[in-house]
MARKOLMI-38430 format. One record per residue: residue in one letter; x, y, z of N, C-alpha, C, O in turn. Coordinates in steps of 0.02 Angstrom, whole numbers, plus 50000, padded with zeros to 5 digits. Layout:
<rs>
AXYZXYZXYZXYZ ...
</rs>
This chain:
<rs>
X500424994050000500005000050000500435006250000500225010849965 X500965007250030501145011550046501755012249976501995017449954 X501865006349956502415008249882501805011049845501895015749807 X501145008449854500635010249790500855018749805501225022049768 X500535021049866500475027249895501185031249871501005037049860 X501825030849859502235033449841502345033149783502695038149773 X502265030349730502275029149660501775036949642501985041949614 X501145035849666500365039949634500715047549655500585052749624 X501135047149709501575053949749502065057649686501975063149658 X502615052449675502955052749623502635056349554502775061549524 X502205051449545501915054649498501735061749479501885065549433 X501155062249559500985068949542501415073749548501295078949517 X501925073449583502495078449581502725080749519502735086649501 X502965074849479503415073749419502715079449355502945084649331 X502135077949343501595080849340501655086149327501775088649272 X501565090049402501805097849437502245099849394502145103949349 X502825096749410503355101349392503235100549304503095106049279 X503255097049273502985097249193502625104549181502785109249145 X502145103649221501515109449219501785116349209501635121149173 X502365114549269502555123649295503025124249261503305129749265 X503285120049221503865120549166503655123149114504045127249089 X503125122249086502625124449037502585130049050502865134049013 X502255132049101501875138649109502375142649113502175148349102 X503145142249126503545144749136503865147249081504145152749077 X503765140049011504195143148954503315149648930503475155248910 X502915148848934502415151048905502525158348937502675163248904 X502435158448995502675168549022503295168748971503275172348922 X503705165648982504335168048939504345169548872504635174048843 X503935164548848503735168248768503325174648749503395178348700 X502865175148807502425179848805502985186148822503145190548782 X503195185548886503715191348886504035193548831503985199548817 X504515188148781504835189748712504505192848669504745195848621 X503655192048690503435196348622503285200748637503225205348597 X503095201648722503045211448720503665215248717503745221248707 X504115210548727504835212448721504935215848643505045221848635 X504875211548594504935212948552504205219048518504325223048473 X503775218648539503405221048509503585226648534503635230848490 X503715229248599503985235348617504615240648556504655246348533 X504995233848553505475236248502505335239148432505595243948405 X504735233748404504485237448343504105241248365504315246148335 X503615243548402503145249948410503955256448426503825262448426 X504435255048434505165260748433505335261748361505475267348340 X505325257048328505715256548261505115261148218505295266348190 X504335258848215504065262148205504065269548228504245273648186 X503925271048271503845278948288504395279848269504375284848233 X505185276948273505745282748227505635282348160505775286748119 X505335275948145504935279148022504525285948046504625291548022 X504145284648088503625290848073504055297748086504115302748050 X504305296448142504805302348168505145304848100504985310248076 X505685300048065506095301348023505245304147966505175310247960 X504785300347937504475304747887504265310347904504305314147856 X503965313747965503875319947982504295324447983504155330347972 X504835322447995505745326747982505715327147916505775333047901 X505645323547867505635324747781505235327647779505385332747749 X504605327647800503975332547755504055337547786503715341847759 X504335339847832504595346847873505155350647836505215356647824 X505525345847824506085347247781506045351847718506315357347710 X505565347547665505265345647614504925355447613505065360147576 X504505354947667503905363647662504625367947662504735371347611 X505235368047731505555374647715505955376547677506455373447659 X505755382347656505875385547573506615385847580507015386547627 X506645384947517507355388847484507415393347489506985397747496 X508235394047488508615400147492508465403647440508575409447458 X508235403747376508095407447326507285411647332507165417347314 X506705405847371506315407247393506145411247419505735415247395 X506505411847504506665416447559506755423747516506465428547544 X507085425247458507325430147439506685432647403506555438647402 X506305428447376505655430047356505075434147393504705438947382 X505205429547444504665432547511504935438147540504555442647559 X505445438547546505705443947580505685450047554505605455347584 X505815448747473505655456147440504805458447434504675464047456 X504395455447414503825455147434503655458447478503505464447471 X503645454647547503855460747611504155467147609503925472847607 X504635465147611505085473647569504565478947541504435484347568 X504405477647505504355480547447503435483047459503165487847432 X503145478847501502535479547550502685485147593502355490347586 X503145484747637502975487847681503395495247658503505500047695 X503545494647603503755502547567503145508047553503195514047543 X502565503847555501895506847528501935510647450501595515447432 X502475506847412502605507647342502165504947290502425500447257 X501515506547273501095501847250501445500047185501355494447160 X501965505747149501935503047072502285497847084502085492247069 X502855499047114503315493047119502865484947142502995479847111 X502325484847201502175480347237501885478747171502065473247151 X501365482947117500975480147063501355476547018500965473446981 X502105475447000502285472546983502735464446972502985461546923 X502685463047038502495458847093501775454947084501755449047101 X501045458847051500605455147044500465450946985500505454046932 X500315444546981500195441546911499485442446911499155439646955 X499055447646846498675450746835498345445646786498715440746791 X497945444346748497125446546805497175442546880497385436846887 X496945446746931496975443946986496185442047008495665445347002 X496255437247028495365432247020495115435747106495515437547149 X494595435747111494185440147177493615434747189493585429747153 X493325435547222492905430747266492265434147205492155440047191 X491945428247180491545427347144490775432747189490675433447249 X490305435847120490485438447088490915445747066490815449047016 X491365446947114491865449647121492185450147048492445444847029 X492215456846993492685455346947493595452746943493705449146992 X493875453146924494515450546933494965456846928494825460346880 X495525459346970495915463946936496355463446871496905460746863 X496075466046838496405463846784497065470246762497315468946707 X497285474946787497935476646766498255480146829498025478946885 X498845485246819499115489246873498805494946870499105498446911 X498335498446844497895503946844497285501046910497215502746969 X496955496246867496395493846903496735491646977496305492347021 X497325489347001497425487147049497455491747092497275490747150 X497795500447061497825505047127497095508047141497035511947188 X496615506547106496005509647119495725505147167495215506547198 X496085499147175495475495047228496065493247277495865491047331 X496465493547274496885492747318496745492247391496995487447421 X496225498147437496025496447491495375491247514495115489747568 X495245489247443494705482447442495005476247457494745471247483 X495665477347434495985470247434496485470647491496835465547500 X496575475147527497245476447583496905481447640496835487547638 X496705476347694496585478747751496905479147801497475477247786 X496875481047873497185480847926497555474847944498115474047968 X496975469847923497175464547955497735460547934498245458247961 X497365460347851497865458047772498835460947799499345457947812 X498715465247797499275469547814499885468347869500475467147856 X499505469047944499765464247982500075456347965500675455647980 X499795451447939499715447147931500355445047860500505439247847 X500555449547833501265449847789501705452947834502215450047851 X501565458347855502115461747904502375457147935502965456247924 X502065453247981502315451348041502455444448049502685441948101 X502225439147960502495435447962503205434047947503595438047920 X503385427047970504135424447967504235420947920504015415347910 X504645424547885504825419547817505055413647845504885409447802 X505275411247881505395403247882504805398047906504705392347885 X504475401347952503925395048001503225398447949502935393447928 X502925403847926502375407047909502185405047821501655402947797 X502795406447793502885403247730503125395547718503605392847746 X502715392747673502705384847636502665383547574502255385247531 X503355378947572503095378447475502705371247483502845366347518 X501975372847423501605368847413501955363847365502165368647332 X502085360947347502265357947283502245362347226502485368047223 X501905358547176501935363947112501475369247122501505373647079 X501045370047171500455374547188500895381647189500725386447154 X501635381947244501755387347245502115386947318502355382147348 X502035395847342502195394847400501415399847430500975403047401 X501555398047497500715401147531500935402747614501215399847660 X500575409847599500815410647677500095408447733499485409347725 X500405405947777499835404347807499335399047784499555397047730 X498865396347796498405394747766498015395647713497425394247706 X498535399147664498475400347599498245404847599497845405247551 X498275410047636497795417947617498155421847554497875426047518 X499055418747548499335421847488499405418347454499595413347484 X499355417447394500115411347356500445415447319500175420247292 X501135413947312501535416247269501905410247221502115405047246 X501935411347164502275407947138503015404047124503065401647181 X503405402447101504195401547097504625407647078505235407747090 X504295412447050504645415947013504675424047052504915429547042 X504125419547116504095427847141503465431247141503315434047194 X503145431447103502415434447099501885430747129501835424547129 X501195438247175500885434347171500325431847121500095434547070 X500165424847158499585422147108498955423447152498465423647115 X498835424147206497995424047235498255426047298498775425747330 X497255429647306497685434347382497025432047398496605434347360 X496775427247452496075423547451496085426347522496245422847570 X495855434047529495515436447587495115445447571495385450347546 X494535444747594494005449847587493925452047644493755449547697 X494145459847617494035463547662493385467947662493045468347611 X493185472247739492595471647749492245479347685491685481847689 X492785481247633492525485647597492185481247522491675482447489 X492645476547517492635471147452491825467247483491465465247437 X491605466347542491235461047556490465467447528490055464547490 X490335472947540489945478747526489925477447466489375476247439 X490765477247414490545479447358490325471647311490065470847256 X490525467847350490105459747324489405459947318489085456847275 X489045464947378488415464247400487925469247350487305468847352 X488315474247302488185480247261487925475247210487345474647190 X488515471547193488445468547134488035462347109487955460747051 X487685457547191487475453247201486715454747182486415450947144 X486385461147214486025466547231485645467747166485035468047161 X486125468547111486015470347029486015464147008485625462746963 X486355460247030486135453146976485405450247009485085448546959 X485185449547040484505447247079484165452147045483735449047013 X484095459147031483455461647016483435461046927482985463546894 X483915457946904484075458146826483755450646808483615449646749 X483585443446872483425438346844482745437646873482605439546929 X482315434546830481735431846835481505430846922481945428046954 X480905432646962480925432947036480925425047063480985423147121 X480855420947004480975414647049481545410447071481615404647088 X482065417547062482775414647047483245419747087483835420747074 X482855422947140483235430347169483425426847233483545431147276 X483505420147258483525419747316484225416847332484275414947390 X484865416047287485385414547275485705416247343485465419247390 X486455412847334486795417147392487145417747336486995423647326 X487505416447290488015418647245487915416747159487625411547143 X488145420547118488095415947060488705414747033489065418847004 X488795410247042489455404447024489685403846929490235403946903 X488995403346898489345404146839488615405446772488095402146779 X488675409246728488195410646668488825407246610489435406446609 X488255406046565488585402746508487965403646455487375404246468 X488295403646390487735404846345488185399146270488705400546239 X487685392446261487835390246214487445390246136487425396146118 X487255387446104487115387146057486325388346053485995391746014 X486145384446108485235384846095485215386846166484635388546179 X485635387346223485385389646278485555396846354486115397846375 X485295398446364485685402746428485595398746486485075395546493 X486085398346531485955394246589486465397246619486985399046592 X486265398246706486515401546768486615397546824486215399146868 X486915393846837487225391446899487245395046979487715398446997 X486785393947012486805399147063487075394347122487025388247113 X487445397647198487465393447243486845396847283486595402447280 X486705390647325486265392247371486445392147447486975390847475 X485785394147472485975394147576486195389447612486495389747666 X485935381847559486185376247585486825372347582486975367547618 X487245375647526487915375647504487595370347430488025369347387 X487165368547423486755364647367486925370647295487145376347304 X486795368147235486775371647162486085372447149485655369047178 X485975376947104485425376747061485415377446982485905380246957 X484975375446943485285376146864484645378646854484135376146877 X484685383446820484285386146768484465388146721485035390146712 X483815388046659484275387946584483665390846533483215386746527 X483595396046502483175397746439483405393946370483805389346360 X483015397646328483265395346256483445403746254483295409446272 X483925398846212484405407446171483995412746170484085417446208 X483525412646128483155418246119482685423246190482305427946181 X482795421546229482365424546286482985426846341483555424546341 X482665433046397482905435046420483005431746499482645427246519 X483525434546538483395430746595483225431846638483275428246688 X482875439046636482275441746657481535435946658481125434146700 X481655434946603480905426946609480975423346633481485422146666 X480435419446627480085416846696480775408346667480505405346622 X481465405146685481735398646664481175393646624480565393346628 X481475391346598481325384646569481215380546596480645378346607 X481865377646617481965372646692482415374746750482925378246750 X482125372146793482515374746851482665369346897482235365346914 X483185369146914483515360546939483995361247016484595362147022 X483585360747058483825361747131484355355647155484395350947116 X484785355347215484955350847235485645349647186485795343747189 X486095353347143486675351047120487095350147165487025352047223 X487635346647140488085345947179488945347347121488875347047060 X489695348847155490305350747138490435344247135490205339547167 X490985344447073491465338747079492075343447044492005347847001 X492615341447073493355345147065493715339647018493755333847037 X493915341346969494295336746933495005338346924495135342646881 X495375336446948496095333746969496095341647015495615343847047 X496665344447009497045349747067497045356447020497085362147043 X496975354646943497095362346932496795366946906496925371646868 X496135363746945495425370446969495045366446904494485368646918 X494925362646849494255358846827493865358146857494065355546909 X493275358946859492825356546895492085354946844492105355646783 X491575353046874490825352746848490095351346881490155346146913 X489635353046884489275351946911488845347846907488635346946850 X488655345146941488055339546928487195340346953486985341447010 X486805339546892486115341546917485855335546893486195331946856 X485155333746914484655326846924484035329846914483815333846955 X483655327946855482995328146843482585322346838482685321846778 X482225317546850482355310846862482605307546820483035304146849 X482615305746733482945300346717483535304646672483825301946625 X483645310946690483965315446650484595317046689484645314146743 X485045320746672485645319646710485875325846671485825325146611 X486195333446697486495337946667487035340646697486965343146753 X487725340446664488185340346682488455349746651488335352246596 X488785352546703489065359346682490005358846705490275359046761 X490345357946628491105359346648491295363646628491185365446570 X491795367946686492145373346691492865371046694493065367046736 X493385374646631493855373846630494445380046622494525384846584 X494805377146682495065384546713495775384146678496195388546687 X495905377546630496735374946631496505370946563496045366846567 X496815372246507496755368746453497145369246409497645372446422 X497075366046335497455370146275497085375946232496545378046251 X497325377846188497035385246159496575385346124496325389946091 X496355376546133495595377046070495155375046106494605375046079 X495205371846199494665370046249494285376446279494385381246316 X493885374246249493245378946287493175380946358493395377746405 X492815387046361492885390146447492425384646484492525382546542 X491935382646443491245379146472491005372846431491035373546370 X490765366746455490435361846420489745359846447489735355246488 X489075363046427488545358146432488575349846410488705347546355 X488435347246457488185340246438487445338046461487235340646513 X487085334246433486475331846449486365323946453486725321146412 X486085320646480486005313146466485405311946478485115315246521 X485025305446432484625302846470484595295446474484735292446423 X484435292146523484705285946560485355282346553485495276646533 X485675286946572486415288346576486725287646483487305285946473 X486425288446443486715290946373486665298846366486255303146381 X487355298546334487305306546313486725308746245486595305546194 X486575312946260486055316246206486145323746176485795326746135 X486545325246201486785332146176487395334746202487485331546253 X487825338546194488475343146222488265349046165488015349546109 X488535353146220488515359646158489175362546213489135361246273 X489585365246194490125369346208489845379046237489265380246224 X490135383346263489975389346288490335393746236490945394246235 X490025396246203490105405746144490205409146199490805410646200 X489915411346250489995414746316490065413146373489645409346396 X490385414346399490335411046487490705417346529491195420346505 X490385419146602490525421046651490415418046721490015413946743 X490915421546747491025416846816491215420746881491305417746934 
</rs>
């Protein structure tokens, strides 16, 4: 009995220790992999580390750059307009329907439309190294793009309205509403007119950030009462260098408006398209277009 009793002893010991041998290599493996996993979550954060050092790298400008911005500045805070106007790459585009400046005459006449207190500050007092960024081929932009300037030095867009420009948006907004038909005065902006072959059609934005299309036949004014009128469009941006078109829905009809800001010398400013159940049925190209 008692050899039985020491054998079943033996055993369970021998057992045990198996068990705790196990469990022993098993923490240990488990340890190796937070071990290690520790190590790659390091290796990682120095890729990311090291790519945030490149794309940091990558934004601050050149030394040729710096010399760009700096004269700019310069040449700003001289309050020299002819000189600064030459510095501008003309026509200069304005917040829709805002005309565009289109030379160095027109620029000193509006000059305090486009350069306020704030505008002003806001070149002064930036730092050419941390304030200025080159975009890629976009350019360079101070700030959150309120400037861009190009490679060469000039600017290309000054995307801030001041509170005399926002009045004279509202002059002109003011005259286009009482010039279109009253079922069509309730716009917040009009984004684009075009006049093709058989039609006039006006692109308005609305309160909801939504499009609207309306469109006569050639022959009528746009004083009358639309043709059709097509609520609910929506933007589509095609690639980066400002294409775009709009999209409107009549139910099995589909009307497409492209605006082309970047082309060759025989692409049109504007393309109507029409479809119905998703076939095209007409394009007519724009004789006129404003925007």
């Amino acid at each position: 009995m008692r050899t039985k009793f020491c054998i079943i002893f033996i055993a369970t010991m021998l057992l045990f220790a198996c068990t705790k041998s196990e469990d022993k290599s098993k923490i240990q493996q488990t340890e190796n992999k937070i071990s290690d996993e520790k190590v790659l979550r390091k290796e990682d954060r120095s890729k990311i580390q090291q790519a945030e050092n490149k794309n940091s790298d990558e934004k601050v400008l050149r030394e040729e750059d710096q010399k760009y911005v700096n004269n700019f500045k310069e040449v700003f805070k001289s309050g020299n307009k002819e000189e600064l106007a030459k510095l501008i790459r003309f026509p200069l585009r304005r917040d829709k329907p805002i005309p565009a400046v289109e030379n160095a005459e027109d620029f000193f006449k509006r000059y305090d439309h486009i350069f306020d207190e704030f505008l002003t500050n806001k070149i002064l007092e930036s730092s050419t190294e941390k304030d200025w960024e080159e975009m890629g081929w976009r350019g360079i932009m101070l700030g959150n793009g309120i400037i861009w300037m190009d490679f060469d030095g000039t600017i290309i867009a000054i995307n801030h309205s001041t509170e005399k420009e926002q009045l004279y948006k509202q002059e002109i907004l003011n005259k286009i509403k009482v010039s279109v038909h009253s079922s069509l005065q309730d716009f917040t902006n009009q984004v684009a007119y075009l006049e093709t072959e058989e039609f006039k059609i006006r692109i308005d934005l609305m309160a909801d950030k939504t499009y609207r299309y309306a469109s006569w036949s050639i022959d009528k004014s746009i004083s009358d009462k639309p043709d059709l009128i097509i609520y609910d469009g929506s933007l589509t941006h095609d690639g980066n260098g400002g294409n775009h078109h709009y999209n409107f829905t009549s139910n099995n009809y589909k009307y497409e408006i492209y605006i082309y800001l970047i082309g060759k010398d025989e692409t049109p400013p504007a393309t109507l398209k029409i479809y119905e159940d998703g076939k095209i049925i007409l394009q007519q190209n724009a004789v006129n277009f404003e925007s």
